[in-house]
C-alpha positions as CSV (number, residue, x, y, z in Angstrom):
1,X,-64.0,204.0,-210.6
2,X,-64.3,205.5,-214.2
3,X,-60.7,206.9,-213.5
4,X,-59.6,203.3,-212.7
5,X,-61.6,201.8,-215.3
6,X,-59.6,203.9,-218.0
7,X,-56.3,203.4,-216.5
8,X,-56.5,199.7,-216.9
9,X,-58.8,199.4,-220.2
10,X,-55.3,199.2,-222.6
11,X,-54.1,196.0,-220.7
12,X,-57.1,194.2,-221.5
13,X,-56.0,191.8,-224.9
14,X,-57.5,188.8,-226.8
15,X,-55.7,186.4,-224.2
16,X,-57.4,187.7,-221.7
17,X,-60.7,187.8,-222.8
18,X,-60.3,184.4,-224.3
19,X,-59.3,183.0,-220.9
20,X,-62.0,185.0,-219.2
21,X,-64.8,183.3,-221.7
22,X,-63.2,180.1,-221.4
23,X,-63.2,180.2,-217.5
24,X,-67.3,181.6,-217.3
25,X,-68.3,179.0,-219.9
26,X,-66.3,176.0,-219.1
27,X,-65.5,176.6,-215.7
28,X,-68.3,178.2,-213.7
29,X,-71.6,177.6,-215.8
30,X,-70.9,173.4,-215.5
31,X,-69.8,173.7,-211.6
32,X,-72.5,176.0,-210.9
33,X,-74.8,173.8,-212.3
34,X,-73.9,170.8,-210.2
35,X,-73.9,172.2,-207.2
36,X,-77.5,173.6,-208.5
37,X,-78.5,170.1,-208.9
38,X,-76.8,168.8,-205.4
39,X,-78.5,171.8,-203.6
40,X,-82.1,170.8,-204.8
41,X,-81.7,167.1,-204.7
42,X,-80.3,167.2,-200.9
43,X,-83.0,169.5,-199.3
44,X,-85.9,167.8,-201.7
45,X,-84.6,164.4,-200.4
46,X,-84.8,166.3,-196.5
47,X,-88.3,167.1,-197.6
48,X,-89.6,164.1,-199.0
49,X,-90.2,166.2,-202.4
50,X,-89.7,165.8,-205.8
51,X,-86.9,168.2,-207.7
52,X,-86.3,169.4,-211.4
53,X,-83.7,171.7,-212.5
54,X,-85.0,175.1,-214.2
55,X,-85.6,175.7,-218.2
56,X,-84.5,178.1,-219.8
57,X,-88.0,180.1,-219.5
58,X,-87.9,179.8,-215.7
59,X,-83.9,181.2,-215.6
60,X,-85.1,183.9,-216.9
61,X,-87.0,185.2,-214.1
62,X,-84.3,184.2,-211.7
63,X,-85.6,180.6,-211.1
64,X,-82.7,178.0,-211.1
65,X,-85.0,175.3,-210.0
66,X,-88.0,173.4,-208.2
67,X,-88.5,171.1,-204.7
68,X,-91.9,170.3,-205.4
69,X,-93.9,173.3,-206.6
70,X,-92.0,175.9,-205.1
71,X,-89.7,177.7,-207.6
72,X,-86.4,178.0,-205.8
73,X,-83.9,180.1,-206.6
74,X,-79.6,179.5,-205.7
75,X,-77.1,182.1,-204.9
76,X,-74.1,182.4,-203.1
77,X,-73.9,184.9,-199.7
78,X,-71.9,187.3,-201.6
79,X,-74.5,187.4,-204.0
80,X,-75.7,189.8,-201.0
81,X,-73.0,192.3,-201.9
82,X,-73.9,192.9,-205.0
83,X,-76.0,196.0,-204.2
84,X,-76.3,197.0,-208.1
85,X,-78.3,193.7,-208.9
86,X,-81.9,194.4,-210.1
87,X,-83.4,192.5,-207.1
88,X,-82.0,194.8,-204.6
């Protein structure tokens, strides 16, 4: 990987990262945040429970939000892949 990793550092420009910032913050934090919200409201509804959407306290231990008292937390299935992540 580091052989790969320095084989491809030089195409990496300002365009590139601009687009990449552009596409996390604009992109994937707002439509990762509604289907957050959709998530919690459809199985608290299911439940007869109340819902609320973590702060920013609760993100940081990996809490993205609450169905009642219990602290739920979102990912997607290839979030199982990820093997490096600090929960595994």
């Amino acid at each position: 990987m580091i052989e790969k990793f320095k084989e491809v550092i030089n195409l990496i420009d300002k365009e590139m990262v601009k687009k990449w910032v552009e596409d996390l913050i604009f992109v994937k934090t707002a439509e990762g945040l509604i289907y957050q919200e959709a998530i919690l409201k459809a199985i608290a509804g299911k439940e007869g429970k109340n819902w609320r959407l973590a702060t920013k306290k609760e993100e940081s231990k990996n809490i993205d939000g609450f169905i009642g008292d219990r602290p739920i937390s979102i990912k997607p299935l290839s979030y199982l892949t990820k093997d490096q992540l600090p929960e595994n």
